[in-house]
C-alpha positions as CSV (number, residue, x, y, z in Angstrom):
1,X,0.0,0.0,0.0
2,X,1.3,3.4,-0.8
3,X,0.3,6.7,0.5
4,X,0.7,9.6,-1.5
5,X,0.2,13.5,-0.1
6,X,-2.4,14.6,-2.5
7,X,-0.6,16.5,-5.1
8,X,2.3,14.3,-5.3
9,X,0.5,11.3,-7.5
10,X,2.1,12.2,-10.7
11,X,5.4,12.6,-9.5
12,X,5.0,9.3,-7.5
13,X,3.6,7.0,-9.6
14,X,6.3,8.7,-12.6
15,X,9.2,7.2,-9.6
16,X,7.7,4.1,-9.0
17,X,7.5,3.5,-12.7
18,X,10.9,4.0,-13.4
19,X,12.0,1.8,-10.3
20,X,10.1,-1.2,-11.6
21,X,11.8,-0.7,-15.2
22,X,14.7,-0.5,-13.7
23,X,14.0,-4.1,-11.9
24,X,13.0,-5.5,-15.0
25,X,16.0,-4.5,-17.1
26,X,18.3,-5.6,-14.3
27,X,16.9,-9.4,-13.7
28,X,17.1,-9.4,-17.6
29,X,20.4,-8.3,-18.3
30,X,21.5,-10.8,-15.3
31,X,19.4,-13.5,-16.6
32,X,21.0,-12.5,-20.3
33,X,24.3,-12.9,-18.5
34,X,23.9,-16.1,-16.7
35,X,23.0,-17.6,-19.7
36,X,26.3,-17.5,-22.3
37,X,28.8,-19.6,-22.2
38,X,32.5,-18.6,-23.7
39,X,33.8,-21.9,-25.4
40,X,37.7,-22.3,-26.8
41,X,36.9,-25.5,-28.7
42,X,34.7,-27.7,-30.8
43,X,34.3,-29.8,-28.3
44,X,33.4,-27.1,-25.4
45,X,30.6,-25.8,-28.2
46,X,28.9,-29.3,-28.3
47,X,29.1,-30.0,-24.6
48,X,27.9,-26.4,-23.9
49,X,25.4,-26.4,-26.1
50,X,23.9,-30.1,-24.9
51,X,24.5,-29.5,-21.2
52,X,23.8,-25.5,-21.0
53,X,21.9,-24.2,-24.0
54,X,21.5,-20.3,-23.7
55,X,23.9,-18.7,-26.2
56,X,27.7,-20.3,-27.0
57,X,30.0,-17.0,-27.9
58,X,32.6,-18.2,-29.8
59,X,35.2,-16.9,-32.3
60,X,34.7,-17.2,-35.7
61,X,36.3,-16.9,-39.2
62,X,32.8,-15.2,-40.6
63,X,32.9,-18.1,-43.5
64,X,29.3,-18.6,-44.0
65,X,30.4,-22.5,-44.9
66,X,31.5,-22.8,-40.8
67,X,28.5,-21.5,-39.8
68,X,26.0,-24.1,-42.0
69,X,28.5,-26.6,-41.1
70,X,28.0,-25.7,-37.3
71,X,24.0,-25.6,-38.3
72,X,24.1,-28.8,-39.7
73,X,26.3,-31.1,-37.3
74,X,24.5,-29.5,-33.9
75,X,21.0,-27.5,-35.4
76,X,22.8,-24.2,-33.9
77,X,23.4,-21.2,-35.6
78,X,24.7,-17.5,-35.4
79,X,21.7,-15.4,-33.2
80,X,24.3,-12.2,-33.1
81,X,27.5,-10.5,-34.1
82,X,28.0,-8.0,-31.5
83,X,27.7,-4.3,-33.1
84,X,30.5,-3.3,-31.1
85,X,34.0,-5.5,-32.0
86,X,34.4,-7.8,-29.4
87,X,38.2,-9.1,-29.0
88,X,39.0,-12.0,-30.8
89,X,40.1,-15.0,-28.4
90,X,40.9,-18.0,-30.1
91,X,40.9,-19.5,-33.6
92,X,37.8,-20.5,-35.5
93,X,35.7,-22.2,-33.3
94,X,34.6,-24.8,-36.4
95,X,37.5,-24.8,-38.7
96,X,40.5,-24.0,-36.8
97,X,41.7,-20.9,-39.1
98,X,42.3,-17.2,-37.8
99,X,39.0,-15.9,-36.1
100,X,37.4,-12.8,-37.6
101,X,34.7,-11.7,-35.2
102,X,33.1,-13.5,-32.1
103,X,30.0,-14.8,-32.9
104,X,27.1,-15.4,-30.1
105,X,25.4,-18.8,-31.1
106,X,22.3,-20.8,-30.6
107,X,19.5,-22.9,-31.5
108,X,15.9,-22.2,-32.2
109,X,13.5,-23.8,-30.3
């Protein structure tokens, strides 16, 4: 229950309002967080993405025949290429070659 001096609802509900976006985006973000798992290998993808699901971010060589291999052998595919360059971290997550971009993956359900 909230009690407001009369005068004040506008200003009051306006604050409340804000506090409860505020809630919302910060579980989400955490939750969005919790949720990606970094992987080195091949191997750490497909365990990652059996045991974990959420989104795999992984480096990539941005060769669109990795990614429908990657698509084909475990049904997950590239959801996002961050806007902002993310540092590269390892070699091609699929094919081994120099990475290109990091590359947040994931299958649809």
């Amino acid at each position: 229950r909230i009690v407001v001096e009369d005068g004040q609802m506008r200003i009051e509900v306006r604050s409340l309002l804000d506090d409860i976006q505020r809630n919302l985006y910060l579980k989400a973000k955490a939750y969005l967080t919790e949720h990606i798992t970094t992987v080195h290998t091949y191997d750490e993808f497909k365990d990652a993405l059996e045991k974990t699901g959420g989104f795999i971010r992984a480096s990539w060589c941005a060769e669109i025949t990795c990614e429908e291999k990657i698509k084909e052998e475990t049904g997950a595919d590239i959801r996002l290429i961050p806007l902002k360059d993310e540092a590269v971290f390892s070699s091609c997550i699929h094919c081994g070659r120099e990475a290109k971009c990091v590359a947040y993956f994931g299958r649809a359900y």
